[in-house]
KEVO-200714 format. One line per field, with one value per residue (C-alpha): residue number from 1; x, y, z. Coordinates in steps of 0.001 Angstrom, whole numbers. Each point is the difference from the previous one (the first is absolute). Layout:
i NUM	...
c1 X	...
c2 Y	...
c3 Z	...
END
This chain:
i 1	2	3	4	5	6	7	8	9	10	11	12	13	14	15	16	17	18	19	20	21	22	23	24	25	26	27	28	29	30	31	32	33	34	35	36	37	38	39	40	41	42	43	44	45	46	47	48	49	50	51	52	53	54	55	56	57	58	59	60	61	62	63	64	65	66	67	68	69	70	71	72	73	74	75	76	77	78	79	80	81	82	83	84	85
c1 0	1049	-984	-1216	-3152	-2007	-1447	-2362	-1494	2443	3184	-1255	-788	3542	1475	-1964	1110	4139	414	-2685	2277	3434	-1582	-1399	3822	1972	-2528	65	4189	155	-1585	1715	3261	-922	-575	3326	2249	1698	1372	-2611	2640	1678	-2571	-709	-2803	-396	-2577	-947	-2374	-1556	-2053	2979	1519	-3663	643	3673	491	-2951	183	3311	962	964	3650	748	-1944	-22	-3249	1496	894	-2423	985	3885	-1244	-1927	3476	2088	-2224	3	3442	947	-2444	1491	3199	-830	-1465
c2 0	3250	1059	-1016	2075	-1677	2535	-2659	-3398	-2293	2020	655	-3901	-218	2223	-1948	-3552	1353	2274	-2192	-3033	1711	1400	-3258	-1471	2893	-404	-3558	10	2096	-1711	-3540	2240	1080	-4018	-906	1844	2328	2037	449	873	-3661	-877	-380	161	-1725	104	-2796	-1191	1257	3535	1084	2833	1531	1027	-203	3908	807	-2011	1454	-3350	-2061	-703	-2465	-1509	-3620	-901	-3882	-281	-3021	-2386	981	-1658	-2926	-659	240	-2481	-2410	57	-502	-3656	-793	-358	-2311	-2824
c3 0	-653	3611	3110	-476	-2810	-2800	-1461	1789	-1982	1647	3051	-15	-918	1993	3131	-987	-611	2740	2589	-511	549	2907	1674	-1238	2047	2954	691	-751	2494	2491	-1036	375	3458	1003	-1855	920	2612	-2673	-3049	-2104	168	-1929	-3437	-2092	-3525	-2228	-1623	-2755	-3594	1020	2800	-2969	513	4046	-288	-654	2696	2975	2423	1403	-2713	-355	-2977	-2774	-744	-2622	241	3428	699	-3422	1599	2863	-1628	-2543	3706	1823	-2851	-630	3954	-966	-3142	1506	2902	-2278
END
């Protein structure tokens, strides 16, 4: 969206679902970072997944971007197996 204050119903619907999410991500970060950690910056925050690019430039606590962070951990999981057979 161009802003956060939609001129028409189909960016302000926009502008609700892009800057709603990042909002809900940097609010419930912040309180996983307050159970985590005595320090909140010792922790890191990665992105993961197809649709992260859309919040990544408006949500304030995201640190890296990794869109195939979960098949990296499928392909490290299997080969741990392969090699014990």
């Amino acid at each position: 969206p161009r802003s956060v204050i939609g001129k028409n119903t189909v960016e302000a619907m926009q502008s609700g679902i892009i800057y709603g999410f990042a909002g809900q991500v940097d609010g419930v970060v912040a309180r996983m970072k307050k159970e985590l950690a005595a320090d909140p910056d010792d922790v890191t925050v990665i992105a993961t997944g197809g649709l992260a690019p859309m919040v990544l430039g408006e949500s304030s606590v995201i640190d890296e971007h990794e869109p195939w962070l979960t098949l990296i951990g499928l392909r490290l999981v299997y080969e741990r197996n392969v090699s014990r057979s």
